[in-house]
N, C-alpha and C positions, 0 to 999 in steps of 0.2 A: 237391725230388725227388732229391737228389742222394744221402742216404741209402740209397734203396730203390734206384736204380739209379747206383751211382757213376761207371764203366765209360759209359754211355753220356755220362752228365751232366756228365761231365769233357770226353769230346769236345767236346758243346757249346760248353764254355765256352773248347778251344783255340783252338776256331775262331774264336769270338767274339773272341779275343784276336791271334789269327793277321790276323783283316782288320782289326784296329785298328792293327796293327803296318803290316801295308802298306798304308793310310789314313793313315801316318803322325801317327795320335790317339794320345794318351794315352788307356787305360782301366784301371779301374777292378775289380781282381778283389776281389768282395763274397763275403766269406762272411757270409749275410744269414740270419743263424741269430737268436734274442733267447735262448738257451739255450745258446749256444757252451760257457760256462764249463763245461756240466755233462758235455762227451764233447772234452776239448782233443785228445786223440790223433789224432782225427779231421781237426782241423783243422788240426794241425801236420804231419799226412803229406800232407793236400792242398797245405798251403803250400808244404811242401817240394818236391812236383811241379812247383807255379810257378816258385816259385826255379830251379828247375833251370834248368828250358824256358827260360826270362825274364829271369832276372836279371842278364844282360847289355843286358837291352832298357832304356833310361831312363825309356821311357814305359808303364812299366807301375809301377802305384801299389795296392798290398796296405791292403785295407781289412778289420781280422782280426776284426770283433766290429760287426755292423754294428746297432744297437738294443737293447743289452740292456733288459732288461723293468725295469719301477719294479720298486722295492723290489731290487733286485741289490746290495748293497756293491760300492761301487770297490773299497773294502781287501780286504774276504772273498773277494771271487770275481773280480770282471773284472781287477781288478789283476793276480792273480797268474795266471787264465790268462793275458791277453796279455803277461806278461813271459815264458810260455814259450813262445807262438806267436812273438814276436819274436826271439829267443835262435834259434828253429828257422831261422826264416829268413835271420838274421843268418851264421848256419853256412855261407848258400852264398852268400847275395847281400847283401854287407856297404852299400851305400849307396842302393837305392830307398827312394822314400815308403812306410813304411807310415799309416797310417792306424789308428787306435785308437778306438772305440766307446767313450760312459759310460753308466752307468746314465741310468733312464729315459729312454730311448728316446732315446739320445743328444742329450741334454739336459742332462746334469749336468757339464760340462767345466770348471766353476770349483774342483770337489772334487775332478775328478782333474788340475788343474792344483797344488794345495794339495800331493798324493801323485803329484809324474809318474814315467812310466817311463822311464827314463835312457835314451835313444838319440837322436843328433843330428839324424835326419831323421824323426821320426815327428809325428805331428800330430793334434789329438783332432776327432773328426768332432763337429759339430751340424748339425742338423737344425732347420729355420727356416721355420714356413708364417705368414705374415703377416698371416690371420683369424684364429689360433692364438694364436700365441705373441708376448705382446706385448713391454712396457718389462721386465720379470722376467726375461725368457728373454735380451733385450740387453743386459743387466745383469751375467749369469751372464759370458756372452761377452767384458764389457770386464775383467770382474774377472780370467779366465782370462787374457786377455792381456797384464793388469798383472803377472800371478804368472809373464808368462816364456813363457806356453804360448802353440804356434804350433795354430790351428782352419784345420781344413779343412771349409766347408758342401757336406757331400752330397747333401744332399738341402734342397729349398727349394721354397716356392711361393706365389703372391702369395694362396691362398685359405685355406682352414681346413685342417687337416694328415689331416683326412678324404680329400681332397680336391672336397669340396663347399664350397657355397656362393659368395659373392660376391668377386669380387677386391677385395683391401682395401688400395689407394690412399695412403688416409692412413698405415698405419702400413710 
């Protein structure tokens, strides 16, 4: 919703950010877009808000590209938007987490571990439901972190990545 009404939706999200900060939690600003790449302006003036607000705060952790959609190029497209959302934010708030999205549906972190984005605190998100995503998907992930790259799981669940079905134990 944050499109059609940004102005309120922004509120939201200070607030949301505001009691996590006097909660003393870390959280987690998502820009939970699977299309980021195709309106970056958008999300580099939003980041830029946070950085402001925030980026003195340590516990707040920038997650700029949260599931691009299969078929996205790392290289073509999320690549090179999130080296301009990074760059945006680096302008004000040079050392939080960002968090970095890969293609399908942040799942693909071995390819953009192959091609990373040069910044010393960033970290590529996966996504891990465990009726889901079996030996392929933790495979993806050791290979990633043989090539260097640091993974941050945003998202995880012991059932199928619907999130239906059975908790799955074994894997």
């Amino acid at each position: 919703g944050y499109f059609q009404n940004p102005t309120e939706n922004l509120n939201r999200v200070l607030a949301a950010i505001d009691a996590a900060i006097a909660a003393d939690v870390y959280v987690i600003v998502d820009w939970h877009d699977h299309n980021a790449h195709l309106h970056p302006a958008r999300a580099i003036g939003f980041f830029q808000e946070i950085a402001r607000r925030y980026g003195q705060q340590p516990n707040v952790i920038y997650e700029i590209y949260n599931e691009p959609k299969n078929g996205y190029s790392w290289k073509l497209y999320v690549k090179p938007y999130t080296e301009q959302v990074i760059a945006a934010i680096r302008a004000i708030d040079p050392d939080n987490r960002i968090v970095v999205g890969t293609p399908n549906w942040s799942q693909d972190v071995d390819i953009a571990a192959a091609d990373p984005v040069v910044d010393p605190n960033a970290a590529y998100s996966l996504h891990f439901y465990a009726g889901t995503h079996k030996e392929k998907l933790r495979a993806k992930a050791v290979k990633a972190m043989e090539l260097g790259a640091t993974l941050f799981v945003t998202e995880w669940g012991t059932c199928e990545a619907s999130g239906d079905g059975p908790v799955d134990t074994a894997s």
